[in-house]
N, C-alpha and C positions, 0 to 999 in steps of 0.2 A: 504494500500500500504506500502510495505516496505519500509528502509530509503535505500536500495540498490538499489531497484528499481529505487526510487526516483532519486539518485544520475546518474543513466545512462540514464535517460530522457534527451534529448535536447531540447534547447529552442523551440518553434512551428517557423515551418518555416517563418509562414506569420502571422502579426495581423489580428483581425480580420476588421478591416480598408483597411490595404494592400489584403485581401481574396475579399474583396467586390470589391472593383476595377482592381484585377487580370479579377475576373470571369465578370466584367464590361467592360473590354477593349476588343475592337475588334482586340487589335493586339495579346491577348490569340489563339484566331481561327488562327492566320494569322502564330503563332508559329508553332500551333498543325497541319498546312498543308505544312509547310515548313521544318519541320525536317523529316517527312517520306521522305518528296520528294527527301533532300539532301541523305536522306539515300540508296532509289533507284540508286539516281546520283553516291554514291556512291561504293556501288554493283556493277554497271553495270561495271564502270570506274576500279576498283581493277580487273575485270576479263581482261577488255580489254587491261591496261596496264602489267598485269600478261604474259600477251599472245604475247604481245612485246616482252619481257625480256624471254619469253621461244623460241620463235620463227624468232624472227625479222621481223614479218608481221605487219603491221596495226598499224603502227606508226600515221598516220593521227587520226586515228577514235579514237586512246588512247590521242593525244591530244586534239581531240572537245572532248570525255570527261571530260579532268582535267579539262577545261575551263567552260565546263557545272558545272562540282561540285564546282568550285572554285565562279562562281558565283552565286549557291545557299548557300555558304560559308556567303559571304558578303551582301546578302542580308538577309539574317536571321541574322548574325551579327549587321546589321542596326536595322533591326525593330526591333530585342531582343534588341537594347540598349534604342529604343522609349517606348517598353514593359516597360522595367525594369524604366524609368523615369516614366511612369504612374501610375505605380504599388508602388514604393520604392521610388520616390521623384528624384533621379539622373540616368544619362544614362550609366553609367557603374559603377562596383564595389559596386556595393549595397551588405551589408555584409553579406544579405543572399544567394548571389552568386558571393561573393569575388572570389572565390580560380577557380569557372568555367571562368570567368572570364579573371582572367590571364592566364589559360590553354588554354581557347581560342583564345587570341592573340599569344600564341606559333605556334597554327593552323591556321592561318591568316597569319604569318611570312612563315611559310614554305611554303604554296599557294602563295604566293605573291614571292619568291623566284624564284618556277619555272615560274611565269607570266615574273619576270624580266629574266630569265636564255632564255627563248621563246624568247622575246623580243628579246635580248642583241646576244642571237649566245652564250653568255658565256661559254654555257656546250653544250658537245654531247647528242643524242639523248637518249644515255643509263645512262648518268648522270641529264637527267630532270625527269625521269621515276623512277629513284633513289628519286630524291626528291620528288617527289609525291607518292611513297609510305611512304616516313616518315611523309610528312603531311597527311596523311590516317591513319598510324600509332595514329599519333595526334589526329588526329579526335575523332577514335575509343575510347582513352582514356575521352576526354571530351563528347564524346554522352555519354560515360556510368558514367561520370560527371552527367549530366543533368536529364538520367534515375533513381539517383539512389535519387535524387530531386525531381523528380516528384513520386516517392515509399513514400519518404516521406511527401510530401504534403499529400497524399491519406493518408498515417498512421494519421498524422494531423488531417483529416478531420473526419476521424474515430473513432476519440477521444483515439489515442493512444500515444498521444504525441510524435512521434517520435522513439519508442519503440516496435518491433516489438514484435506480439503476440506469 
């Protein structure tokens, strides 16, 4: 191996300590079915708010979505922080997923925005439909946060240390 190569290695994402009880926790499975689903939740809801904002139809059914995605939001938020205590010792910030982390409470703030803006009357209908595509916007960046974490576990596991082939 070169000292080049060497040098653009990243650390392995997980000990092998933290791998054993990753693939040990039952709340692994309970991630890997709860991030498709937000994802559906979230597809569906990006059309049907879309559909608002081009049409002024179907305001109801764009917000039982937001509320559907927002709270597969927070539940996946929950148990990834139960995850991440099982796995990493602590329930948030573990510094193998510092950085998704705080990206994700950026995506928590803006869902929780338009919960309060719903709640409160605060905004019109075409100003909660605004924030909930930025927290979608959000989203999209930290799924592909998490995606690009689980590419790398698999490089990891492949014995590529983090370096793709």
């Amino acid at each position: 191996m070169t000292t080049a190569l060497a040098s653009k290695r990243s650390p392995r994402l997980y000990t092998p300590e933290e791998r054993a009880r990753r693939d040990a926790s039952r709340w692994t499975l309970v991630q890997g079915i709860l991030a498709p689903a937000q994802f559906l939740a979230f597809a569906v809801s990006l059309v049907l708010v879309l559909r608002f904002l081009w049409t002024g139809e179907g305001y109801g059914a764009a917000t039982v979505s937001i509320l559907v995605k927002t709270g597969f939001l927070y539940l996946i938020m929950v148990t990834g922080a139960i995850w991440e205590k099982e796995v990493f010792g602590q329930y948030l910030f573990a510094p193998a997923f510092f950085w998704e982390d705080v990206f994700s409470f950026a995506v928590i703030a803006l869902h929780t925005l338009y919960i309060y803006g719903l709640w409160t009357g605060a905004f019109t209908p075409h100003g909660l439909m605004f924030i909930a595509l930025a927290a979608y916007a959000t989203y999209v960046v930290n799924a592909g946060q998490f995606i690009l974490k689980l590419r790398r576990a698999r490089l990891d596991a492949d014995g590529n240390g983090g370096v793709a082939a």
